[in-house]
N, C-alpha and C positions, 0 to 999 in steps of 0.2 A: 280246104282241109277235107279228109275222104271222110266219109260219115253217114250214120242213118237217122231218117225224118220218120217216126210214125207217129201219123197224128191221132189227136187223142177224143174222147166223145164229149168230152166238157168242156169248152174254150174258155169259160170262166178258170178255171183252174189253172196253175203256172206250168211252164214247159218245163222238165227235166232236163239240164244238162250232166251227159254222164262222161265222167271222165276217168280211164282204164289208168290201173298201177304201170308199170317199165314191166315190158315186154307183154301187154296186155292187147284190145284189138276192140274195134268200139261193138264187139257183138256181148263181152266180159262183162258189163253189167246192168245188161237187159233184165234178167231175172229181176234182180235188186230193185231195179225201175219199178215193176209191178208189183212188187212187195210193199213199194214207200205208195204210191198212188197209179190204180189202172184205170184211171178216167183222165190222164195229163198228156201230152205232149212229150215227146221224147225225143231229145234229139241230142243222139252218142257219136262224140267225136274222137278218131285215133291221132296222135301225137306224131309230129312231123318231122322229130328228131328219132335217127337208130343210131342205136347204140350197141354194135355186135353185133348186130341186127333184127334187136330190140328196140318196136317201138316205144317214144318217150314224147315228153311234152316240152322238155329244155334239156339242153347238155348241162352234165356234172363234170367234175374236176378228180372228184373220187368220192367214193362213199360219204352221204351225208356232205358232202362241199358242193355246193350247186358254181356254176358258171352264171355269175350275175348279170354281164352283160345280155348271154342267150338267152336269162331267165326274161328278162326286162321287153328284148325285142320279141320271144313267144306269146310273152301276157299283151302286149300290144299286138300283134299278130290275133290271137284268139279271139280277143275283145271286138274288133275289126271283121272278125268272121261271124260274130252274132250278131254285130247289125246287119250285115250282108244276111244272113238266114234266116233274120224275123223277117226283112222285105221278102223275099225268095218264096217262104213257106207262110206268110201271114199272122205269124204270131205275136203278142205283146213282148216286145223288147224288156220291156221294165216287169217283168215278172217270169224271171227265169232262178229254176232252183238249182243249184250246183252239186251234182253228187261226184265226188272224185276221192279215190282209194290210191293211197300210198304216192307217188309223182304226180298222179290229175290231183286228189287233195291238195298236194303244195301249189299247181297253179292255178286252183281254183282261189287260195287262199292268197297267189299271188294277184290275182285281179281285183280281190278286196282290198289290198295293200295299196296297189295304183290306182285304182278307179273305183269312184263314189257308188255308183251306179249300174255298173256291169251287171251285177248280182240282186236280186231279192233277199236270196235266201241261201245257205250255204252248208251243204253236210260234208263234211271232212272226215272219211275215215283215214286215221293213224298219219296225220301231216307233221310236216316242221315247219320252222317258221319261215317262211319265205327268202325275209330280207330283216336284216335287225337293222338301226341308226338310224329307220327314217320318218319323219311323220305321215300320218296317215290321213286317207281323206272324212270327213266327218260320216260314219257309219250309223249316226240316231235312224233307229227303225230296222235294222239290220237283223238278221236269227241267224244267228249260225250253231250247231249240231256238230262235236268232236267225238269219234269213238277213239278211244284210245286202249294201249294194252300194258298191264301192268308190268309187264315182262318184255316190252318190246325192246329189242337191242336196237335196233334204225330208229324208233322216236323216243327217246327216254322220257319220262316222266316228266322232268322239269319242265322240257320241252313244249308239251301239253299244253302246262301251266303258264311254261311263257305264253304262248301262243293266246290260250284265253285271256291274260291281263290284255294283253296287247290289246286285240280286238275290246276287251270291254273299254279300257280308256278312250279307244275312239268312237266309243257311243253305244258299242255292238249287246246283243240281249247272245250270251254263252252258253249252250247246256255241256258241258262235259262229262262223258260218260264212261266208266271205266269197267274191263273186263279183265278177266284173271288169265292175259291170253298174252300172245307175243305181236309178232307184226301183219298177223295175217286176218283176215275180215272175217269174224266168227260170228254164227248164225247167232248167239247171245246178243248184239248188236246192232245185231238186223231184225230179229223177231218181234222182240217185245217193245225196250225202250222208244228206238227210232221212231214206228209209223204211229204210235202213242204220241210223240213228242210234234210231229209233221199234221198229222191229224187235227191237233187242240192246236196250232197254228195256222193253219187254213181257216176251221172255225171262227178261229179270232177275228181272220181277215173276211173272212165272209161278212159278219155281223158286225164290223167296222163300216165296210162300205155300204152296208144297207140301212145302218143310222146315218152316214153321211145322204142316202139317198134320199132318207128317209124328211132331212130336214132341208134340202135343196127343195123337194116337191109343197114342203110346209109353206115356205119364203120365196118358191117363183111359181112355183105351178098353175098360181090362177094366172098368169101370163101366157101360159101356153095355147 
């Protein structure tokens, strides 16, 4: 898949996958990248379906009708290119954060739908719901981040909400976040709430894993 790697000055921290809206280009949410964290790993992939010739991440059937079979073999496709680019560029596979606006949203949210593990963490600006009827894989320890718009005509409200139950029943931790806005990425979204919310999550995981280190070195360390 065509895409850009910049690597990041903290390897402790997770890689950004950025994922551009229909008709967008993986250079669309570089800015954003640095906004959410400038010490991470980035790696912004463009969508391998045109549409017009408009890049996209899956074909649609029409407005808001996703094509499920394309959806199913792209999220299989993608997933399969981020193990290919943690070996390739080095980075933890299991700690990649998903930022995707409007179509990358949806298949960001479709790789949580399919696959346990794809994902760390997952920000979804203005998605729907991937795929409805099916069970999901168990998502305990999961974060995922909705910006949503109260006026949005492509994701309505419900939507949203669907969207959060879904994920919380299968384990996931939801912040949904709501702007007085329509379907398009408003700096309200991005400014404040977000790298607040991305921020106190990092943290968390930071001082997770240094009490787990912390009692590994208690109970083996005179061993070493």
């Amino acid at each position: 898949m065509q895409h850009i790697f910049q690597k990041g000055n903290d390897q402790t921290k997770p890689t950004l996958l950025l994922l551009h809206g229909t008709g967008g280009t993986e250079q669309d949410l570089l800015p954003l990248a640095r906004e959410i964290d400038q010490d991470a790993n980035v790696l912004s992939v463009r969508g391998n379906v045109s549409e017009n010739g408009m890049p996209r991440f899956f074909r649609r059937l029409a407005e808001g009708v996703f094509d499920e079979e394309d959806l199913i073999a792209r999220t299989t496709e993608l997933n399969e290119f981020l193990d290919e680019a943690a070996e390739e560029y080095g980075f933890d596979r299991h700690n990649i954060v998903a930022v995707g606006y409007s179509n990358g949203a949806n298949i960001a949210g479709s790789l949580l739908f399919h696959y346990q593990n794809a994902l760390k963490v997952a920000i979804l600006h203005h998605p729907m719901v991937p795929r409805r009827g099916i069970e999901l894989p168990d998502l305990s320890g999961k974060q995922v981040f909705i910006g949503a718009g109260t006026n949005d005509p492509i994701c309505p409200a419900d939507e949203s909400e669907d969207l959060k139950s879904l994920l919380e029943n299968a384990g996931a931790g939801v912040e949904l976040h709501w702007e007085n806005m329509g379907h398009q990425l408003s700096m309200g979204e991005v400014k404040s709430p977000l790298p607040r919310w991305y921020n106190r999550l990092i943290s968390s995981i930071a001082t997770f894993v240094s009490v787990l280190f912390g009692v590994f070195m208690l109970n083996f360390g005179v061993f070493l």
